[in-house]
C-alpha atoms as an extended CHARMM CRD file, in Angstrom:
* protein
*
       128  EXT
         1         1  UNK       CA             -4.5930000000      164.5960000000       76.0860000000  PROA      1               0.0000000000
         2         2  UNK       CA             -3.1400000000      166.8350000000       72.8100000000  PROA      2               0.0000000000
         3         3  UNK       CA             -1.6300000000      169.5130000000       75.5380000000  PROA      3               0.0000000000
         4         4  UNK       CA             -0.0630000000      166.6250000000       77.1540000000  PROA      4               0.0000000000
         5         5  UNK       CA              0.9910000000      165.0540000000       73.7020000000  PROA      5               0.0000000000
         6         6  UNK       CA              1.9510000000      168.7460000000       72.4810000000  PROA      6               0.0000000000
         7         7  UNK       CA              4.2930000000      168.8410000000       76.0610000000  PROA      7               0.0000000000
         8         8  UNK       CA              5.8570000000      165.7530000000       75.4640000000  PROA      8               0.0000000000
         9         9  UNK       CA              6.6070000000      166.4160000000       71.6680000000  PROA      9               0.0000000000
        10        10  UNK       CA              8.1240000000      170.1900000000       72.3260000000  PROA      10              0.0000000000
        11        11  UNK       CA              9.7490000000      168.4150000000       75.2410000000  PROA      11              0.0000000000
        12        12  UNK       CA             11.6000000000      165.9440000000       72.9030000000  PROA      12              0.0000000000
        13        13  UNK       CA             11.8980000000      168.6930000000       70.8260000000  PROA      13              0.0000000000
        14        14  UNK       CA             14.3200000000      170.6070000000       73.3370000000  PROA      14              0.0000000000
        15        15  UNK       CA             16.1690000000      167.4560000000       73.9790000000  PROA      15              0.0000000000
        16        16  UNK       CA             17.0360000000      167.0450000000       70.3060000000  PROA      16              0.0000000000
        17        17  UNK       CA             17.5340000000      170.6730000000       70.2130000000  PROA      17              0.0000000000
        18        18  UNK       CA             20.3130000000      170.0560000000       72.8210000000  PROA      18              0.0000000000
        19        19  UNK       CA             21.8300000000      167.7220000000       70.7480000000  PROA      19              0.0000000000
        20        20  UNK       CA             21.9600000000      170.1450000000       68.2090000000  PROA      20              0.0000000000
        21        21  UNK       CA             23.6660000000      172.4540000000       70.6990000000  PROA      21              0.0000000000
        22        22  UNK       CA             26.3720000000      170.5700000000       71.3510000000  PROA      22              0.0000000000
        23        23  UNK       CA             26.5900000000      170.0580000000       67.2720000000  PROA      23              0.0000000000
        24        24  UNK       CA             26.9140000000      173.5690000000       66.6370000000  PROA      24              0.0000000000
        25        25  UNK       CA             28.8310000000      174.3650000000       69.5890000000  PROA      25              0.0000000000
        26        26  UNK       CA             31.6570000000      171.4780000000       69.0320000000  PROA      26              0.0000000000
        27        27  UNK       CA             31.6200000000      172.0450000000       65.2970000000  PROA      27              0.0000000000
        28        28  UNK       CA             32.1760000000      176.2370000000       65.7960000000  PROA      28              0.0000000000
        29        29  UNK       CA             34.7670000000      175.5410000000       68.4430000000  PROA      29              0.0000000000
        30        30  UNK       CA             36.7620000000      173.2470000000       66.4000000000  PROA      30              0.0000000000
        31        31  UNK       CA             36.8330000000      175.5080000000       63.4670000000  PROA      31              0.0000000000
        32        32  UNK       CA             38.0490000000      178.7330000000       65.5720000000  PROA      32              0.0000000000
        33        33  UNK       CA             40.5220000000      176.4610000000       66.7810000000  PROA      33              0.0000000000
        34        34  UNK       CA             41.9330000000      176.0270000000       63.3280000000  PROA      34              0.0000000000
        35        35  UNK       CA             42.0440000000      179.8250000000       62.5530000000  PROA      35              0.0000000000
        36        36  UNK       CA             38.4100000000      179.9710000000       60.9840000000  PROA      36              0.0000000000
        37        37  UNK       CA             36.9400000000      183.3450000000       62.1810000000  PROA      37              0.0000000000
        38        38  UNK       CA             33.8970000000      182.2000000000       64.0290000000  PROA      38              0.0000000000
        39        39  UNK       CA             31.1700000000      184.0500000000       61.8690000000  PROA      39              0.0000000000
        40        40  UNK       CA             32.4040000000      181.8460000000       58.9090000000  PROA      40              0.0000000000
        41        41  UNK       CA             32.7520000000      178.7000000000       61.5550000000  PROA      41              0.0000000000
        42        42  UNK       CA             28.9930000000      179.0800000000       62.1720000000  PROA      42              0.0000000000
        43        43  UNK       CA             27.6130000000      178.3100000000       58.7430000000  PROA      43              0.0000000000
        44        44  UNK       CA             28.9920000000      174.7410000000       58.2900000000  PROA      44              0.0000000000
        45        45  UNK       CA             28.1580000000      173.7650000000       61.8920000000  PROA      45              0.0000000000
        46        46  UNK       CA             24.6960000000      174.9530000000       61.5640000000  PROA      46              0.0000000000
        47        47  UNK       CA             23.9570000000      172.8620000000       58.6320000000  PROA      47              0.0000000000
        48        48  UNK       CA             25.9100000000      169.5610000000       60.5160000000  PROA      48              0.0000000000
        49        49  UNK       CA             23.2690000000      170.4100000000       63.2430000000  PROA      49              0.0000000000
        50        50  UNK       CA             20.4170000000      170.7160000000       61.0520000000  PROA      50              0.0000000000
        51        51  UNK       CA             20.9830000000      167.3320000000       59.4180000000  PROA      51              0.0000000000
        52        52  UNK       CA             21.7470000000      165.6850000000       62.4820000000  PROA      52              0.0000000000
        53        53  UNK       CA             18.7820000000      167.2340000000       64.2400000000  PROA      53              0.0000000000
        54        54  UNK       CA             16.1860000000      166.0710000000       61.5560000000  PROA      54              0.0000000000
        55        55  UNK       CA             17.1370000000      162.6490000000       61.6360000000  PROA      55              0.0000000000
        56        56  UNK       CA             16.2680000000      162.7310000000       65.3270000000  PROA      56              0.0000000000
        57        57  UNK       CA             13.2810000000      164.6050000000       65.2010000000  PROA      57              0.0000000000
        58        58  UNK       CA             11.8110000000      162.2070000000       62.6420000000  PROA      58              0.0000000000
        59        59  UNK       CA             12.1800000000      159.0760000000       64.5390000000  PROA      59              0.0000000000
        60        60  UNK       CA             11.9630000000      160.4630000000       68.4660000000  PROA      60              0.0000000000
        61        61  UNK       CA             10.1440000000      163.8880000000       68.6720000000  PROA      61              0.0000000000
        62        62  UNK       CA              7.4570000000      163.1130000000       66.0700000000  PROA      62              0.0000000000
        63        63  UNK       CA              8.2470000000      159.5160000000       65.8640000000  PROA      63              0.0000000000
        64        64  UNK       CA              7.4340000000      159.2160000000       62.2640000000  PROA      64              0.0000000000
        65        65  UNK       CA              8.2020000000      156.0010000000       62.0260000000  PROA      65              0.0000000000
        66        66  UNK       CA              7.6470000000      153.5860000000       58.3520000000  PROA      66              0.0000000000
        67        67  UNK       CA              8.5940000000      157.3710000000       56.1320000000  PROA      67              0.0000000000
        68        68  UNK       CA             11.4350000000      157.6670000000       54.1950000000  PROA      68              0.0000000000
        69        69  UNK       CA             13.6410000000      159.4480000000       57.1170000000  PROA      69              0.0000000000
        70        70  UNK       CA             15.4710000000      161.5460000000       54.5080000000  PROA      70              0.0000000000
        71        71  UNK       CA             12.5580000000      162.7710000000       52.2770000000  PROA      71              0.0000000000
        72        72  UNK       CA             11.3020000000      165.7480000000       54.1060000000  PROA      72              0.0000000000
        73        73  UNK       CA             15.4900000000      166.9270000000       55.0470000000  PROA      73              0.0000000000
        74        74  UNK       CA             15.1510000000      169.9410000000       52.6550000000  PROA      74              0.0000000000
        75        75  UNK       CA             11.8590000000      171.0660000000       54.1520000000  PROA      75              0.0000000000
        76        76  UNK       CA             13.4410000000      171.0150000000       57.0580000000  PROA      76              0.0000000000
        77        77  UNK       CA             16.6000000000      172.7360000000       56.1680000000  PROA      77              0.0000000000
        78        78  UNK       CA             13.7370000000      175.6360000000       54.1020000000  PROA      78              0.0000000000
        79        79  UNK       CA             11.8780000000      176.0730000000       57.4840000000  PROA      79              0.0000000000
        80        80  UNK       CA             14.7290000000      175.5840000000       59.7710000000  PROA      80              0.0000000000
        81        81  UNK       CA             16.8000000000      177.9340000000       57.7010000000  PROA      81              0.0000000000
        82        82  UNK       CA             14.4770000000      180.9270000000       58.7740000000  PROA      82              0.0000000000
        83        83  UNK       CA             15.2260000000      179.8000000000       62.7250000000  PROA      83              0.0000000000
        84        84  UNK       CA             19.3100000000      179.7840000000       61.1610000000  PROA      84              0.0000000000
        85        85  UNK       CA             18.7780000000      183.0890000000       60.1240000000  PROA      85              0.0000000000
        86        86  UNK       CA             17.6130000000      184.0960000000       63.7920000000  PROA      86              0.0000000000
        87        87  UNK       CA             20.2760000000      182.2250000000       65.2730000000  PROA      87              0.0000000000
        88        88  UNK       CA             22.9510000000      183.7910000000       63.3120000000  PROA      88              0.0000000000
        89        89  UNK       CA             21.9040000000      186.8600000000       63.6520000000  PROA      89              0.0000000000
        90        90  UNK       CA             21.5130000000      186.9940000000       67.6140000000  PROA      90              0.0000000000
        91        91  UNK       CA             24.9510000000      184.9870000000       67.4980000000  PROA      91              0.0000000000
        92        92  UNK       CA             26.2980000000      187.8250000000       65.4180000000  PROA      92              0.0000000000
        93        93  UNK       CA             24.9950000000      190.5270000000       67.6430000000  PROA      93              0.0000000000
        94        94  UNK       CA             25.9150000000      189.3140000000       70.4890000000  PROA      94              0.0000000000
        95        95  UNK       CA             29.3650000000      188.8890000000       69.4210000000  PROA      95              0.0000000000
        96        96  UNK       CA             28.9170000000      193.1290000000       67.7150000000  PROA      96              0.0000000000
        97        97  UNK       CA             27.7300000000      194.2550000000       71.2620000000  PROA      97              0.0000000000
        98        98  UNK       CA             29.8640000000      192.2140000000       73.3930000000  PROA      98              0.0000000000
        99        99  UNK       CA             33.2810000000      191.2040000000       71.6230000000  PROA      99              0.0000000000
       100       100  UNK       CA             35.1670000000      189.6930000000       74.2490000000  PROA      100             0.0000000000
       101       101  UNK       CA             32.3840000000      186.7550000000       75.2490000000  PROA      101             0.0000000000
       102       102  UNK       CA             32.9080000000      183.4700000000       75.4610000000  PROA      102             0.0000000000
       103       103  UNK       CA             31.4680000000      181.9660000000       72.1060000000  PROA      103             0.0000000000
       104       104  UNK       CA             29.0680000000      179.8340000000       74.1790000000  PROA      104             0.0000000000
       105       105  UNK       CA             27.0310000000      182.7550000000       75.4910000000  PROA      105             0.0000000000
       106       106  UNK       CA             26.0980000000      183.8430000000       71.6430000000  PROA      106             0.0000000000
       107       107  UNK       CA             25.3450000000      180.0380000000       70.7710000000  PROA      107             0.0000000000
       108       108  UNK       CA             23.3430000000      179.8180000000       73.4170000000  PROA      108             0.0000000000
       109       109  UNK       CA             21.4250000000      183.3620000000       73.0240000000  PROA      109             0.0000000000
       110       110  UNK       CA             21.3380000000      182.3340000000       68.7190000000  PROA      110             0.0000000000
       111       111  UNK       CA             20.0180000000      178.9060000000       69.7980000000  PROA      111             0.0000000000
       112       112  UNK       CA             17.2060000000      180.0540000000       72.5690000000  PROA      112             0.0000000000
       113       113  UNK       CA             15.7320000000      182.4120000000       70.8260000000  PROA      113             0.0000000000
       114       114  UNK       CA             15.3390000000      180.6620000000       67.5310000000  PROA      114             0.0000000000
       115       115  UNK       CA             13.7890000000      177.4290000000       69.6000000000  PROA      115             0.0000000000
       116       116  UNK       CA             10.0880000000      178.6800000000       68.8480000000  PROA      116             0.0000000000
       117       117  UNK       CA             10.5060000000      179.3380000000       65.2240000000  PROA      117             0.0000000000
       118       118  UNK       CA             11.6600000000      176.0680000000       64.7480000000  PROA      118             0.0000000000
       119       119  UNK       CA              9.3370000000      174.2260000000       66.6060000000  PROA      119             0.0000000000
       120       120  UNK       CA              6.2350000000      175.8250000000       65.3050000000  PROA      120             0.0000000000
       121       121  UNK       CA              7.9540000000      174.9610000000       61.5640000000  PROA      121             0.0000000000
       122       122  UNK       CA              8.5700000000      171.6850000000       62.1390000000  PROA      122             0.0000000000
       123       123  UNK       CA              5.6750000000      170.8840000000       63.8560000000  PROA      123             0.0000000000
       124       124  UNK       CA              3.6170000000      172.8040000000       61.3140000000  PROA      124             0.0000000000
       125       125  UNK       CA              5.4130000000      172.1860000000       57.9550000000  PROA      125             0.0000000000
       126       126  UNK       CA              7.8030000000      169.8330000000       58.2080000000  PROA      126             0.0000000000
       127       127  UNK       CA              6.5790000000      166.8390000000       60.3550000000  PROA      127             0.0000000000
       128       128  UNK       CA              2.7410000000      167.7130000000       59.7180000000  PROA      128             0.0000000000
């Protein structure tokens, strides 16, 4: 039963997370578009997918339901900002090592690999 609840949750998780992606993603895009250089594009849309992405996780992945949904946001953004710092940084490097990508393949490298820190976060600080 708690591997199967545990499944389900980091399950929801992902989905939310993919919400998040297309946050990020749309957010960054839009802002190269208008001339930002894409390192400085990343920092606002990270923090548009961070808010949007707690406000779903609260509710759907750990359905916590009756709380004030905006009380534990900055816990959130504290222990989601140490996955942002992976995410960046993979983004980043990606970009260093291979300058002529596509921006989706270093959103989607910054976003993968910061998926377990910010699961085990939320699930452990945030949402406890």
């Amino acid at each position: 039963m708690a591997g199967q609840l545990i499944s389900s949750r980091f399950l929801r998780f992902c989905c939310i997370g993919g919400l998040g992606f297309l946050v990020d993603s749309g957010i960054t895009y839009g802002l190269v578009a208008l001339g930002v250089p894409s390192l400085w594009a990343r920092i606002p849309a990270i923090l548009v997918a961070l808010t949007v992405c707690y406000r779903f996780h609260h509710g759907f992945t750990f359905r916590k339901e009756g709380k004030a949904p905006w009380r534990g946001w900055y816990k959130f953004l504290i222990s989601n900002g140490v996955g942002s710092i992976i995410n960046y940084g993979c983004y980043a490097g990606v970009l260093l090592i291979w300058p002529g990508s596509s921006l989706i393949i270093p959103l989607a490298v910054g976003s993968c690999v910061a998926l377990a820190a910010n699961y085990v976060l939320s699930a452990c600080y945030v949402f406890k």
